[in-house]
C-alpha positions in Angstrom: 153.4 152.7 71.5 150.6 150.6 69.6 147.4 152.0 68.4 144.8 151.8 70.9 142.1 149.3 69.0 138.5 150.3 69.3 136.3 148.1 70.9 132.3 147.9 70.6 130.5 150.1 73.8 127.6 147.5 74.0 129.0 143.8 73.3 133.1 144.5 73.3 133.7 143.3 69.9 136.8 144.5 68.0 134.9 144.1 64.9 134.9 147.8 64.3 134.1 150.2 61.0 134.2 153.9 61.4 133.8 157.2 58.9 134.0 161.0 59.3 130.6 162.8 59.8 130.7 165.9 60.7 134.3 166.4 62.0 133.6 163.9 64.5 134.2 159.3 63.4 131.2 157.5 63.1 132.1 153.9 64.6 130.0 151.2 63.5 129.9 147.3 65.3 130.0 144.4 63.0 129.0 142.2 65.4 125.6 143.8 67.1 125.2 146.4 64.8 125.5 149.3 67.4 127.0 152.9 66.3 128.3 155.6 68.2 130.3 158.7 67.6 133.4 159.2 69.2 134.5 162.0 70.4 130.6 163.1 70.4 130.3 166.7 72.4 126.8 166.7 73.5 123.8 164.0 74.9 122.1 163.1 71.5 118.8 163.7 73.4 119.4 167.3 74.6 122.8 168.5 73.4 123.7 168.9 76.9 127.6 168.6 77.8 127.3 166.9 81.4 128.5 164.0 80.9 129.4 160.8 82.9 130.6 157.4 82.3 129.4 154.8 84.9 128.8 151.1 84.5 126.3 148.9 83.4 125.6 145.2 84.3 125.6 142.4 81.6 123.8 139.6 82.6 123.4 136.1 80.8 120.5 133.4 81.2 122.7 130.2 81.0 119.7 128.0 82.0 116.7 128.8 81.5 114.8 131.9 83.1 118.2 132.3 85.6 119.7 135.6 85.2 123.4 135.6 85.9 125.4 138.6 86.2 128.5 138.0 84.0 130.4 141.6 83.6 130.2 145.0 83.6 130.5 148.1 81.0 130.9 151.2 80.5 128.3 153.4 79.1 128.3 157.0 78.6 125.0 158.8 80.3 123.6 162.6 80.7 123.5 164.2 84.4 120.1 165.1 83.0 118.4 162.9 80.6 119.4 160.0 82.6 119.1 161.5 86.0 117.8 157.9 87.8 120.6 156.1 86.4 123.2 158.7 87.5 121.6 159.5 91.4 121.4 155.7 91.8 125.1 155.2 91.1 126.6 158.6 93.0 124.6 158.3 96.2 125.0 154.3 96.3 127.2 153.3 93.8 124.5 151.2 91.9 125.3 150.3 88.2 122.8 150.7 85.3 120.4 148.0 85.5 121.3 145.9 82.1 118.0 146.3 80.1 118.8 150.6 80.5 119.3 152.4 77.0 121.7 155.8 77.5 119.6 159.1 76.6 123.2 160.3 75.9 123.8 158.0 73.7 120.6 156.4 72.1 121.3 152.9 70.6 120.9 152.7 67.0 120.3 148.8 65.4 121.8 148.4 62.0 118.9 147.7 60.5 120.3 145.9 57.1 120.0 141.8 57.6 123.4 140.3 57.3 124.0 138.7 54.3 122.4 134.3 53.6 124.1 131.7 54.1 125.1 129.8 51.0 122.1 127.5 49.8 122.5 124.2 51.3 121.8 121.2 49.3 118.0 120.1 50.1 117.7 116.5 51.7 115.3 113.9 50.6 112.8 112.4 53.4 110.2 110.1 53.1 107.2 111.2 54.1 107.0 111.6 58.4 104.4 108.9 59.6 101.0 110.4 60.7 100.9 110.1 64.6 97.6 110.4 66.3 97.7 113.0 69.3 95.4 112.6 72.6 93.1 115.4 72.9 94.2 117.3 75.8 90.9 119.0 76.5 89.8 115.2 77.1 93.5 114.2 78.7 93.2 117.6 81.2 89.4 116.3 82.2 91.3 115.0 85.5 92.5 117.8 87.6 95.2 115.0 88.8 96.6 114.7 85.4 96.8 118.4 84.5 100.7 119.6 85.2 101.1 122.6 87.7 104.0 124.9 88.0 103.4 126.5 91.2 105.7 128.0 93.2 106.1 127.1 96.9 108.6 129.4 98.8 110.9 130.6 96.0 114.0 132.5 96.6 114.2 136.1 95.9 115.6 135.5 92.6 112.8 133.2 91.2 110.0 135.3 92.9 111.0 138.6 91.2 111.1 136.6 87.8 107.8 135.5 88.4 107.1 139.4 89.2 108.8 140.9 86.5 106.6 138.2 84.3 103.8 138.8 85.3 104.2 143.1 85.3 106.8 144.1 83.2 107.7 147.7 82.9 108.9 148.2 86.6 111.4 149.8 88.2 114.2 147.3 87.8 116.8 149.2 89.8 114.9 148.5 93.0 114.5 144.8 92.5 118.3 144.9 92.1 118.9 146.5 95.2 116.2 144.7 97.2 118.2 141.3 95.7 121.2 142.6 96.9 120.1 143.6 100.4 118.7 140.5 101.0 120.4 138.2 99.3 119.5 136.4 95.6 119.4 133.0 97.1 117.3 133.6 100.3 113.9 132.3 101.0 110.4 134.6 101.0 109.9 133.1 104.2 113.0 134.5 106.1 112.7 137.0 108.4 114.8 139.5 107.1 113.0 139.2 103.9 109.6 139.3 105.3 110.7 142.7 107.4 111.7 144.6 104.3 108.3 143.4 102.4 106.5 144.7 105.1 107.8 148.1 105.5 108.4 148.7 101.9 108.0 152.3 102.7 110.8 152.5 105.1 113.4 150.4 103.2 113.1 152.8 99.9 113.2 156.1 102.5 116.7 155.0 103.2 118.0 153.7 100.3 116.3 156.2 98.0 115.9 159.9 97.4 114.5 162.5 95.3 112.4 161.4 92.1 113.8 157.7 92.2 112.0 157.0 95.8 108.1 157.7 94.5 108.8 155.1 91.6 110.9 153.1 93.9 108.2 152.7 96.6 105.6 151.6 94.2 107.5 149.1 92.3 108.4 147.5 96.2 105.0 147.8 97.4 103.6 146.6 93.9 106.3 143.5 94.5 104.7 142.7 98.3 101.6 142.1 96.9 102.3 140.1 94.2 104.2 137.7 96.9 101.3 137.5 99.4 98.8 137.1 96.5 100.5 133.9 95.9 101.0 133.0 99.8 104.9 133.3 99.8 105.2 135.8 102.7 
């Protein structure tokens, strides 16, 4: 049988280092700099030993702001430190949204800057010609010729970007779940859109419970406004 090769817990490289600390083997990625410990016996947050390995989206942004969901991995979480994570995924089978950090095991950064490139040999220009620029205070005079990026009925997908834009640090999970009960690609205006927007309340009752639902219901309700501030439901 051939050795099982190690592979890299955030980004799946094989490009793996490792020591012994402390009876247990330090692995270090060469690619993203993450370390773990394998074979670690306790959350690194609270030393407690119940722990669970559920998985964890990895999205992409292949063109501009659109988020695509492109894998999934596996990502080693406390029963207690990461209590959200782990409720969300045993009662509905939810992975970790792919921003979440493990308590169990906290990410570390290697913080040394890889090594420069060999000098490259410095090209001679001549001198770039001076260009003379409109004024755009005078060129934005015209409210015609000023550009607008206004939304008009977006699709669940663009209108929680705009959300998450415009208030980050909310409850990501929900906004997956709302996406997925819905559907990404479906219109603000559609009815079974507009029914979930405006009983907020009753959507998270059912699809949330214990200390997920408060945050849950605030992040949705917090989402309902934003869309009827800016006339999409």
């Amino acid at each position: 049988m051939e050795p099982m090769t190690p592979t890299c817990e955030q980004c799946g490289s094989t490009e793996i280092t490792g020591r012994t600390a402390d009876a247990e083997i330090e692995l270090h990625c060469q690619t993203c700099g993450h370390r773990w410990a394998r074979g670690a016996r306790g959350c690194a947050s609270c030393g407690g030993t119940e722990l669970l390995t559920i998985p964890q989206l990895i999205t992409t942004t292949p063109r501009g702001n659109q988020v695509s969901i492109v894998g999934r991995r596996q990502v080693v979480v406390c029963r207690d430190c990461d209590c959200d994570g782990v409720t969300a995924y045993l009662e509905h089978s939810t992975p970790l949204p792919p921003a979440y950090q493990s308590a169990a095991r906290r990410i570390t950064v290697d913080p040394t800057p890889s090594p420069p490139d060999a000098p490259r040999r410095r090209r001679t220009t001549s001198p770039r010609p001076t260009v003379t620029r409109p004024d755009p205070q005078v060129a934005h005079d015209d409210p015609e010729s000023a550009p607008t990026h206004r939304l008009t009925n977006p699709t669940v997908r663009q209108a929680v970007e705009h959300f998450q834009s415009a208030e980050p640090g909310q409850d990501a999970l929900v906004l997956i779940m709302f996406g997925r009960a819905v559907g990404p690609v479906s219109r603000l205006s559609e009815p079974q859109v507009r029914q979930v927007l405006a009983t907020t309340d009753d959507w998270v009752a059912q699809n949330f419970s214990g200390s997920t639902r408060e945050k849950a219901a605030d992040t949705l309700r917090a989402f309902a406004r934003h869309c009827a501030q800016h006339d999409w439901s």
